[in-house]
C-alpha positions as CSV (number, residue, x, y, z in Angstrom):
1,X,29.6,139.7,93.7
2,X,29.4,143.1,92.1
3,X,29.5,144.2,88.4
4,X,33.4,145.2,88.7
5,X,34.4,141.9,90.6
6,X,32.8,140.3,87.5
7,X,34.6,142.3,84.7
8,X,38.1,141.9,86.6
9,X,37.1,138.1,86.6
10,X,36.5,138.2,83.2
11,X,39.2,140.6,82.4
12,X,42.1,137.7,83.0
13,X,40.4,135.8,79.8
14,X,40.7,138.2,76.8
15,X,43.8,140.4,75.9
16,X,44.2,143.6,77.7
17,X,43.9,145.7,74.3
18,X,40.2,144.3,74.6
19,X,39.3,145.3,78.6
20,X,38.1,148.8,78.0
21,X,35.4,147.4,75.9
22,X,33.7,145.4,78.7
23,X,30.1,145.2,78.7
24,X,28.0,143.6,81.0
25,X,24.5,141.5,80.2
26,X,23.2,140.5,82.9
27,X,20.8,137.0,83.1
28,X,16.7,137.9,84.2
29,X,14.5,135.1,85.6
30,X,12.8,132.5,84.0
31,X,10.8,133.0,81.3
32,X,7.5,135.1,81.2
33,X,6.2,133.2,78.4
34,X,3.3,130.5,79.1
35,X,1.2,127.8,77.5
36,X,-2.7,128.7,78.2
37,X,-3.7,125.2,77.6
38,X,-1.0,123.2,80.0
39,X,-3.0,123.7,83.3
40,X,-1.9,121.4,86.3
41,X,-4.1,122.2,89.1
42,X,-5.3,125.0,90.2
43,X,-6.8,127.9,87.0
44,X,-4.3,130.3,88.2
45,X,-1.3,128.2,88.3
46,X,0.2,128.1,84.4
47,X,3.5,126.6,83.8
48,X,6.0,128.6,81.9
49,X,7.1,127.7,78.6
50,X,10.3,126.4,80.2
51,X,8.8,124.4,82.5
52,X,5.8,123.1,79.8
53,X,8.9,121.9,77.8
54,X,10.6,120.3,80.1
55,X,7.7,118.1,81.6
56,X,6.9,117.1,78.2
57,X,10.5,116.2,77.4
58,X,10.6,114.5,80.3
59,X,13.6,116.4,81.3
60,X,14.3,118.4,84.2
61,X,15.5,122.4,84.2
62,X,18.7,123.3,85.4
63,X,18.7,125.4,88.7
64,X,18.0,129.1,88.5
65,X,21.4,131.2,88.0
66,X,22.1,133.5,90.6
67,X,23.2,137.3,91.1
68,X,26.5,136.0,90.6
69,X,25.7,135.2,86.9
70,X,25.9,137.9,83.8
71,X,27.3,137.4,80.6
72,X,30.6,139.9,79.7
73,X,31.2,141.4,76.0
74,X,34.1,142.2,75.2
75,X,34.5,143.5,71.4
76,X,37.8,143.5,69.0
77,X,37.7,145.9,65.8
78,X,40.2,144.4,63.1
79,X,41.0,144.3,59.8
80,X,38.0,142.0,58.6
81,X,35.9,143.5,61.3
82,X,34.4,143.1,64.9
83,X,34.8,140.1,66.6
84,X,33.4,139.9,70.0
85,X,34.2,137.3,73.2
86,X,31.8,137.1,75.8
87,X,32.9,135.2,79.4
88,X,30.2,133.8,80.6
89,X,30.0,133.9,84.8
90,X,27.6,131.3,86.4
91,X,27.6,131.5,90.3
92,X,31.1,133.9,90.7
93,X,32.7,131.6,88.3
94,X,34.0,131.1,84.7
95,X,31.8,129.2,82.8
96,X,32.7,129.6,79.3
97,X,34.7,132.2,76.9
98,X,33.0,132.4,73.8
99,X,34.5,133.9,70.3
100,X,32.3,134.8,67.6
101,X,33.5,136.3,64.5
């Protein structure tokens, strides 16, 4: 999916006064951050924050997001000021429209 199939996509949530202000954010890989004293196996294998978490939790992390994923901003200049909606696409799909004041 390309950047303009995902702005038209997210386009059809928010008013049109609101389209030209489309901007895209789009999701990196996992996290770069890591716990020096978590090792399992191997010296050169350390987990990633994410995943150091989430075996201590006990919990599992949700599958990586694809190229079809990025987050779009749209922003609204009123009277009390800017408000901003941002669509979030996961996998060529609406996931959520989020308002924040």
């Amino acid at each position: 999916m390309t950047t303009e199939q995902m702005i038209a996509l997210a386009q059809q949530r928010v008013p049109e006064h609101m389209h030209k202000t489309a901007k895209v954010v789009k999701l990196g890989g996992p996290a770069v951050a890591t716990l020096a004293g978590l090792e399992k196996g191997p010296a050169n294998t350390v987990p990633s924050l994410d995943e150091a978490m989430a075996s201590e939790l006990g919990q599992t992390l949700p599958p990586p997001t694809s190229a079809d994923s990025a987050d779009i901003v749209f922003h609204d200049d009123g009277q009390i000021g800017r408000r901003s909606t941002v669509v979030q696409i996961r996998n060529g799909r609406v996931a959520n429209v989020l308002k924040r004041g």
